[in-house]
C-alpha positions as CSV (number, residue, x, y, z in Angstrom):
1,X,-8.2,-60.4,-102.4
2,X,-5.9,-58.4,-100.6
3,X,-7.6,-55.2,-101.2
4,X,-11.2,-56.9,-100.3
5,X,-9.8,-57.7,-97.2
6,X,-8.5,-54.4,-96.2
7,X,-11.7,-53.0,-96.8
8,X,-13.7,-55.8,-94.7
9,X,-10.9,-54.9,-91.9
10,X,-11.3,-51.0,-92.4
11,X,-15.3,-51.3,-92.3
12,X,-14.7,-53.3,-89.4
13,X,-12.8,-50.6,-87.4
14,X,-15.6,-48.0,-88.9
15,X,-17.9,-49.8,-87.4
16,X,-15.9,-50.5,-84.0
17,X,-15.2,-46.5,-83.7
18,X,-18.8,-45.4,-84.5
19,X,-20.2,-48.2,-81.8
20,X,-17.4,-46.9,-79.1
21,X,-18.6,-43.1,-80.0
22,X,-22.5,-44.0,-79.2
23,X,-21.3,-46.3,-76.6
24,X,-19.3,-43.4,-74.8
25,X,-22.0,-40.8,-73.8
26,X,-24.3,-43.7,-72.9
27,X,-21.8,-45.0,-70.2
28,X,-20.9,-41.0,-69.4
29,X,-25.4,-40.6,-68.6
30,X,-25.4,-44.1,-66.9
31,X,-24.0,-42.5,-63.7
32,X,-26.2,-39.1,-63.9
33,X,-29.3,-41.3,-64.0
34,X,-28.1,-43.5,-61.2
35,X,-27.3,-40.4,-59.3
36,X,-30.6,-38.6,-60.3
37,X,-32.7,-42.0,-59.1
38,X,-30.4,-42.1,-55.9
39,X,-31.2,-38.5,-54.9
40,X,-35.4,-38.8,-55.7
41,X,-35.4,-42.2,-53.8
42,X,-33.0,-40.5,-50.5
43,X,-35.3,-37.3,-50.7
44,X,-38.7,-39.3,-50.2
45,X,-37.3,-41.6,-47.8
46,X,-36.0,-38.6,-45.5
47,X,-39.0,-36.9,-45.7
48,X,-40.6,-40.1,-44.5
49,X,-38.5,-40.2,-41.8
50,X,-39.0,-36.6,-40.8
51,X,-42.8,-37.6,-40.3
52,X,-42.3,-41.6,-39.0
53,X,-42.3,-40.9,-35.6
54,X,-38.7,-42.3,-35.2
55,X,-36.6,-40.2,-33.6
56,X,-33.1,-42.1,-35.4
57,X,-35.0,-41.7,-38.5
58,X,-35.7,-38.3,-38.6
59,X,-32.1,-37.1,-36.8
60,X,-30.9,-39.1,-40.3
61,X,-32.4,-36.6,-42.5
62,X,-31.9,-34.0,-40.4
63,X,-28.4,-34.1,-39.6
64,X,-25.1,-33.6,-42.0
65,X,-24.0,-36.5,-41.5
66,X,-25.4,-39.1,-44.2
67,X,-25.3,-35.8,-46.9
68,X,-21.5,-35.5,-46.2
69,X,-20.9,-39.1,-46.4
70,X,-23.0,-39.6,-49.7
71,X,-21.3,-36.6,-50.8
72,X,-17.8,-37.5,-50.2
73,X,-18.4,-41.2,-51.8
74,X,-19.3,-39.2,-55.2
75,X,-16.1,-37.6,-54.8
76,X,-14.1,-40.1,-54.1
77,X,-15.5,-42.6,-56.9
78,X,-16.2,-39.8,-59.6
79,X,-13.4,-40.1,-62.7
80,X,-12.6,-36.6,-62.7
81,X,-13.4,-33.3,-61.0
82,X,-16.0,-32.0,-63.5
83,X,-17.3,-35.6,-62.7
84,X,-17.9,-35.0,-59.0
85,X,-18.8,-32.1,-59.2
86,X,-22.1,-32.9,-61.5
87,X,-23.1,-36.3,-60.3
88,X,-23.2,-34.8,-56.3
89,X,-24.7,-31.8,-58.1
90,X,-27.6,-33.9,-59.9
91,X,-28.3,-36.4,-56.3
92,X,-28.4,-33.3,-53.9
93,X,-30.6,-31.4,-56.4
94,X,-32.8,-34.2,-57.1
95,X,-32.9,-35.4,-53.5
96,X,-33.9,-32.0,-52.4
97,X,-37.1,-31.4,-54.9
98,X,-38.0,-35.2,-54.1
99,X,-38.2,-34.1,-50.4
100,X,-40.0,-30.8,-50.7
101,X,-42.5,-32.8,-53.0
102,X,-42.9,-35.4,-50.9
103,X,-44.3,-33.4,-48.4
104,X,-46.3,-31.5,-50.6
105,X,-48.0,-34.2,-52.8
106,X,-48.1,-36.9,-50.3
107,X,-47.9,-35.2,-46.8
108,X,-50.3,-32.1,-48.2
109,X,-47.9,-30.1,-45.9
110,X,-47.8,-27.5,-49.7
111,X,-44.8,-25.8,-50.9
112,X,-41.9,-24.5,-49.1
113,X,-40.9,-22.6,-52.5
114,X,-38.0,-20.2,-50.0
115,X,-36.8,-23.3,-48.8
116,X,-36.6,-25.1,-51.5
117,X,-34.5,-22.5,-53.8
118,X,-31.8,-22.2,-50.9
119,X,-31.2,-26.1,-50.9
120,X,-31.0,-26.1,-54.3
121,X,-29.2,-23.4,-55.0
122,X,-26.4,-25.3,-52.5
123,X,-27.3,-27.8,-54.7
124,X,-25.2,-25.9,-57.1
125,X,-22.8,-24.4,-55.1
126,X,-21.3,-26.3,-51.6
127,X,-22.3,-29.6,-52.6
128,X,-20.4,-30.1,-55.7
129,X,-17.5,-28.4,-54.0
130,X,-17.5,-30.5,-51.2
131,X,-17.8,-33.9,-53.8
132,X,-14.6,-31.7,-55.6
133,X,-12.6,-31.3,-51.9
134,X,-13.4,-35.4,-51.7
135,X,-12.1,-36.0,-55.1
136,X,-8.9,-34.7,-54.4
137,X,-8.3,-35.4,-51.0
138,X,-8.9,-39.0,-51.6
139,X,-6.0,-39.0,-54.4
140,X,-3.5,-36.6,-52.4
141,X,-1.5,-36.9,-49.3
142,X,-0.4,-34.6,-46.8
143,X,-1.4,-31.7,-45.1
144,X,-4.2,-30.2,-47.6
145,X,-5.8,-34.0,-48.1
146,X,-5.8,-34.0,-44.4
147,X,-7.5,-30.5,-44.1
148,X,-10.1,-31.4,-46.3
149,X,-10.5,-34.6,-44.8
150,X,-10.7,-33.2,-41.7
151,X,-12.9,-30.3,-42.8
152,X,-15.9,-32.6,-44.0
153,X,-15.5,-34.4,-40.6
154,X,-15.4,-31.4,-39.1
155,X,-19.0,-31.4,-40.7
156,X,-20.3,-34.1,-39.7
157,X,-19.3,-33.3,-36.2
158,X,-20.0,-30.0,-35.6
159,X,-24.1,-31.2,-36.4
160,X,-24.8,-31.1,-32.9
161,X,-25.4,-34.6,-32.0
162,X,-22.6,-35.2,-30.3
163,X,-23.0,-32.1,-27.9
164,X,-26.7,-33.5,-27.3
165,X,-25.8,-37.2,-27.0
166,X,-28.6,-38.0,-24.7
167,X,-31.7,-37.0,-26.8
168,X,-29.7,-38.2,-29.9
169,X,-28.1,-41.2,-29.0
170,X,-28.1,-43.2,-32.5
171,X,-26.7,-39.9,-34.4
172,X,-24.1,-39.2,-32.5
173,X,-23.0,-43.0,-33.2
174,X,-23.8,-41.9,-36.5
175,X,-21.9,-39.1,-36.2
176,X,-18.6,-40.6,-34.8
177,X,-18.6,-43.5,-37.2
178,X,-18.7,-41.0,-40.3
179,X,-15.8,-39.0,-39.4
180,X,-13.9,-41.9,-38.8
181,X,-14.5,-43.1,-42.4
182,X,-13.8,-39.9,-43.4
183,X,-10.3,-39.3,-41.8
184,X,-9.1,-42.8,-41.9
185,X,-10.5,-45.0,-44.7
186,X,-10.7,-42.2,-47.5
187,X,-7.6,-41.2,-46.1
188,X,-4.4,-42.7,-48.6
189,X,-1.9,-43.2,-46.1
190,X,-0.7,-42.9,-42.6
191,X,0.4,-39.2,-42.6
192,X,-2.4,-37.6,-44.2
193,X,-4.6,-39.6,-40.9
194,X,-2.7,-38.5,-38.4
195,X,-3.0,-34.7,-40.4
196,X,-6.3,-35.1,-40.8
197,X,-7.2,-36.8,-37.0
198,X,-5.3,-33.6,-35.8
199,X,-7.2,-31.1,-37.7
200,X,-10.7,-32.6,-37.1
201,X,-11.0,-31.1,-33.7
202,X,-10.3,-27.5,-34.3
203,X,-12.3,-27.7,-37.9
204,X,-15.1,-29.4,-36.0
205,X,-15.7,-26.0,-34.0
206,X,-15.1,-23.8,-37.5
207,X,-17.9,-26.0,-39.2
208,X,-20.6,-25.5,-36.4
209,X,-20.4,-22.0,-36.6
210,X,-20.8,-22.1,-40.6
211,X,-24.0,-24.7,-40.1
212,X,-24.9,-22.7,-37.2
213,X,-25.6,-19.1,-39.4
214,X,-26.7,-21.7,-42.4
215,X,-29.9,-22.4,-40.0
216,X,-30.1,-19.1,-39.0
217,X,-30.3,-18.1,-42.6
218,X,-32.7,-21.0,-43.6
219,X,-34.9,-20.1,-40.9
């Protein structure tokens, strides 16, 4: 009886190992999908923006902003760094060719093949290392969580919406209310704030020079 009842107990654990081994890619795609659906749904609707006739709506798409936050949220919730770095990958990928196709198959506005290669090839590149800055910066403290902190502030700043408040009045809200949650809620403690708050400024004025020769080079 003994031995019938070791073998019921060792099936059982078979069982419970091979169920946890299926069980344990499924729950590593769950997040992929959700990102994948995430970035094809954010991609139409800022297309649809772009052509609403809303000025907010398109400054939304058009501006860092949103991307950075999005971005930095991945980070910050991803498990691990391999982890942000291929769910932001998958969104900003999949937002991107939602967008271009948006306006292709829906607007009739065709292709913009040059356009679309560069977004995705950032896609590949500065996204998931931005999502990777976010991941550890929102487990650190001190001067280089600050920095990076303050360097995807910096960002969201250095957009331009804030330097033309007046024709952009909801984005530079936008704007303002981002890089706050970016230096001081995904901030761990006091010190890496105050870091970050201090940095911001001078990072701010680094990161519109980079976004300014990114448009340049996106034409």
């Amino acid at each position: 009886m003994r031995r019938g009842g070791r073998r019921r107990a060792d099936g059982g654990g078979t069982i419970g190992a091979v169920t946890a081994t299926i069980e344990a890619p499924a729950r590593r795609r769950a997040p992929l999908a959700l990102a994948l659906l995430a970035g094809v749904l954010t991609g139409a609707a800022a297309k649809a923006g772009d052509e609403s006739g809303w000025r907010w709506a398109a400054d939304l798409g058009s501006y860092p902003a949103a991307w950075v936050l999005v971005v930095a949220l991945i980070g910050w919730s991803a498990p691990s760094l391999s982890a942000a770095a291929l769910r932001s990958g998958v969104f900003f990928a999949a937002m991107t060719v939602a967008y271009y196709a948006w306006a292709a198959l829906v607007l009739d506005f065709g292709w913009s093949v040059r356009l679309l290669v560069a977004w995705l090839v950032l896609s590949a590149t500065a996204v998931p290392a931005t999502a990777v800055a976010a991941h550890v910066a929102t487990r650190g403290s001190g001067w280089l969580s600050g920095a990076l902190l303050a360097m995807a502030a910096g960002i969201t700043l250095g957009g331009g919406a804030l330097a033309d408040a007046g024709d952009h009045p909801v984005q530079a809200v936008v704007d303002v209310v981002i890089a706050l949650v970016l230096v001081v809620v995904l901030a761990r403690d006091l010190r890496t704030r105050l870091e970050a708050a201090a940095l911001t400024l001078p990072l701010t004025g680094v990161a519109a020079v980079l976004l300014g020769l990114l448009r340049d080079l996106l034409g």
